[in-house]
C-alpha positions as CSV (number, residue, x, y, z in Angstrom):
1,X,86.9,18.1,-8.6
2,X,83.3,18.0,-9.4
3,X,81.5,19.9,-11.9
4,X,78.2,22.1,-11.0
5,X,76.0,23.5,-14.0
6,X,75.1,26.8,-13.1
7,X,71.4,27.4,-12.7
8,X,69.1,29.2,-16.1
9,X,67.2,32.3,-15.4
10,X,63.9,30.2,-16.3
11,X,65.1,28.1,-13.1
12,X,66.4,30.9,-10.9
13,X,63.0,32.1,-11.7
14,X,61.1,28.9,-10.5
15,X,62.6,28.8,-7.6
16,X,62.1,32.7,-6.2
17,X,58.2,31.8,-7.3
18,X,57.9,28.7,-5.3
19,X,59.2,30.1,-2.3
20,X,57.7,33.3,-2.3
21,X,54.4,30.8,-2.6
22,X,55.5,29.7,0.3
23,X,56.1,32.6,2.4
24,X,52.7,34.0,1.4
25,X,51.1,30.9,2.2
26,X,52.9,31.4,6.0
27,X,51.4,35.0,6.2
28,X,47.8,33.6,4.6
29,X,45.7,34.3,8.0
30,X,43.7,31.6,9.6
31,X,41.1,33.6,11.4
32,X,39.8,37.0,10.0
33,X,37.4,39.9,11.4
34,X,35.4,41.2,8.2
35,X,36.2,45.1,8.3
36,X,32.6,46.0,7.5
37,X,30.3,44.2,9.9
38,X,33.0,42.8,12.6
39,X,31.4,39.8,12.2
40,X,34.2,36.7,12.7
41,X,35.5,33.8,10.0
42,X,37.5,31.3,9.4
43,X,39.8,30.0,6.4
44,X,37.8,30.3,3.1
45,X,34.9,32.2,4.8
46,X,36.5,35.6,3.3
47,X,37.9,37.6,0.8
48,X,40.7,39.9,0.7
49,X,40.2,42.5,-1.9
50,X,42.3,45.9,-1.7
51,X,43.6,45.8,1.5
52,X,40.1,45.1,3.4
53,X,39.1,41.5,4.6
54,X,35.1,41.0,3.9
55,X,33.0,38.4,4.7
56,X,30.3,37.1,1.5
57,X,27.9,39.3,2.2
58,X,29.8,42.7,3.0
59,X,31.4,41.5,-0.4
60,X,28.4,41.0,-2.3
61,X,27.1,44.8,-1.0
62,X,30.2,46.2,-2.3
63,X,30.1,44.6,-5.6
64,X,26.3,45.9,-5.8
65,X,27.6,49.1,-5.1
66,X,30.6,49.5,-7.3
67,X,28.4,48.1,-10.4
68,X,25.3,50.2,-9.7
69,X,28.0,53.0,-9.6
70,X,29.4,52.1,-13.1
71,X,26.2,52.0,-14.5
72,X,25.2,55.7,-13.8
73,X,28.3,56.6,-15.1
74,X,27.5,55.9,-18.4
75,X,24.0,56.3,-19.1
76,X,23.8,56.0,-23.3
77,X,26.0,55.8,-26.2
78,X,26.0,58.9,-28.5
């Protein structure tokens, strides 16, 4: 009869993160439709950032626009 050391949590752990790694790197599109302009990308040409798909430039106007936002927000310290 053999003898099998049962496996840590720390290595239980490992091993659920590696292959959930894996399965998001299955669902990781290839292809992509920004959801601002339409315009069409491939792998590494966009972000995904809550839930939209963007390509650079879309990205950069919303950036603009959230920051220019946060700065009228708080207009002086007092």
């Amino acid at each position: 009869m053999s003898w099998v050391a049962e496996e840590t949590p720390e290595e239980r752990t490992r091993r659920w993160q590696a292959r959930e790694a894996e399965r998001a790197d299955e669902k990781r599109p290839v292809e992509a439709v920004c959801s601002s302009c339409g315009k069409k990308m491939k792998e590494g040409e966009f972000i995904a950032i809550q839930g939209k798909i963007l390509c650079a430039e879309c990205y950069a106007d919303e950036l603009e626009a959230t920051m220019d936002m946060g700065a009228a927000d708080g207009s002086g310290a007092g």
